[in-house]
N, C-alpha and C positions, 0 to 999 in steps of 0.2 A: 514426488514433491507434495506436500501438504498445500493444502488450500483450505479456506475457511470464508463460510459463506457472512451475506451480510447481518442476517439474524444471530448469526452465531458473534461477528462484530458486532455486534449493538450488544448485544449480552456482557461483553468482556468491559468494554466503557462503562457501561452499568453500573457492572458489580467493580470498577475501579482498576483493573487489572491491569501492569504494568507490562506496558510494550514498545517499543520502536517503529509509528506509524509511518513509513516508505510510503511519500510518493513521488512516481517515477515519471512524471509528465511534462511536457514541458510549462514552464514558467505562465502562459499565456492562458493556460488548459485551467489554472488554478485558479483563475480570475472568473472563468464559465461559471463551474461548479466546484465545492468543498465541503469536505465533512468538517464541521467546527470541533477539530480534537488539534493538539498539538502533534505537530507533522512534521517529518524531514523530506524537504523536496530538494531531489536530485534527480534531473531529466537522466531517463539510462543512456543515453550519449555521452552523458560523464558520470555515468556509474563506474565506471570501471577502472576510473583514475580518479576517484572518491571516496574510495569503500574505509579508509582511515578514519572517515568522518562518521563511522557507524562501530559499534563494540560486535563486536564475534560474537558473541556468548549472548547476546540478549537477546529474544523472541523479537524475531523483525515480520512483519507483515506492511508485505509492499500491494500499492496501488496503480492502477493507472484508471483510464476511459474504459476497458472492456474486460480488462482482466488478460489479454496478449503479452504489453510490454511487461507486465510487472512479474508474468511470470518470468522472461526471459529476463530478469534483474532478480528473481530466484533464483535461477540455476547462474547465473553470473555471483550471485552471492555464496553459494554453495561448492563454485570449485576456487574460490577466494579462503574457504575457510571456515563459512561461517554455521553454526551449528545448528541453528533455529530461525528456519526461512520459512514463510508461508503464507500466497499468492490468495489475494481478496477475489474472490471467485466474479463475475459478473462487472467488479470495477465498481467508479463511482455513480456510473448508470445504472446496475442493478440496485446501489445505494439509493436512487432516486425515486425509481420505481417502487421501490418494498419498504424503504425507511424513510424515506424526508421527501415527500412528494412534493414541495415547496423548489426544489433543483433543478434545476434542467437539466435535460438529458442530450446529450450532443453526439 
């Protein structure tokens, strides 16, 4: 499974680059801490009776807190179909630490 760290995310927002930002937290989690990019939030509790709500074919990179659940909504996204999955390394806490130290880390 592909993963991409968060340096490597800040880079692709940068330079503009078009993707499907998954996050897979639940709804309360988003309220803690968030990267301000346009986001699809679907807790992985109902990923898997959700995945309509996401195109197959586009570069999806899912998030969560640590980088655990989003991976396991990669590999839920990948036996669904889908051709371009790939797991935010670290989460929105590594996000906190190295890119927006303004966030809490939970």
């Amino acid at each position: 499974m592909k993963e991409i760290t968060v340096e490597k995310l800040k880079q692709k927002i940068d330079n503009g680059e078009e993707f499907t930002f998954l996050d897979v937290r639940e709804l309360f989690e988003t309220y803690i801490s968030s990267i301000n990019i346009k986001t699809v939030s679907i807790p992985l509790e109902e990923l898997n009776d959700r995945t309509d709500e996401l195109a197959k074919n586009d570069e999806i990179i899912a998030m969560c807190r640590c980088g655990n659940r989003s991976k396991t909504a990669c590999e839920l996204l990948l036996q669904h179909g889908f051709t371009d999955v790939v797991n935010l390394k670290g989460g929105i806490n590594a996000w906190a630490a190295k890119i927006d130290k303004s966030l809490p880390q939970y």
